[in-house]
C-alpha positions in Angstrom: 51.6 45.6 26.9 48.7 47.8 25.6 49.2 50.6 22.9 47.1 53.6 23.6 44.1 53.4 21.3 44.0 49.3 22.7 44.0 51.0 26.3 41.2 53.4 25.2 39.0 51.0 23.9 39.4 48.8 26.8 38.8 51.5 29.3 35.2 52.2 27.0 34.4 47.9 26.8 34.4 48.2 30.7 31.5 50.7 30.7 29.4 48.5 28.6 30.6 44.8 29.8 32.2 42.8 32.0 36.1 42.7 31.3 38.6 39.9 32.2 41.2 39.7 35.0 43.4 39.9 32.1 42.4 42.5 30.2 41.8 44.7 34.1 45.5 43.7 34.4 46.6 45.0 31.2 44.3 48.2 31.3 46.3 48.6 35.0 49.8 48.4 33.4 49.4 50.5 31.2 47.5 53.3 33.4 50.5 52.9 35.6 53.0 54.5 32.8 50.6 56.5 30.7 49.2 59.9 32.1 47.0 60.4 28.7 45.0 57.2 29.3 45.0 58.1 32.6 43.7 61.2 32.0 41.2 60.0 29.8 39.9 56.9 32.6 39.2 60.1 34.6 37.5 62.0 31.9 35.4 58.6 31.3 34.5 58.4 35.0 33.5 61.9 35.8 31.1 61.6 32.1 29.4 58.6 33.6 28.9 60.0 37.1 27.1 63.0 35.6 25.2 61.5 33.3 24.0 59.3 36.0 22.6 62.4 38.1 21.3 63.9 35.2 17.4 63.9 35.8 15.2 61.6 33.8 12.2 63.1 32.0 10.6 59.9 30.9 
């Protein structure tokens, strides 16, 4: 079972490269019982959705 800060990192790996079945299962488990990393997949979510809509000036 993940700790927090293990869940956390995990959650910011999967922006930047493929994860394993194992490690989407572990991040899952966790997510189940924990309403900070939860909280914090959502934050994660919502920052990359915005940043993809932001217009580019280049």
């Amino acid at each position: 079972m993940l700790n927090c800060k293990q869940s956390s990192e995990l959650l910011s790996q999967a922006l930047d490269r493929p994860i394993t079945f194992r490690e989407r299962l572990a991040i899952r488990l966790h997510l189940l019982i924990c309403d900070g990393c939860r909280n914090f997949d959502k934050q994660l979510t919502f920052i990359r959705k915005a940043a993809r809509e932001l217009p580019r000036k280049f």
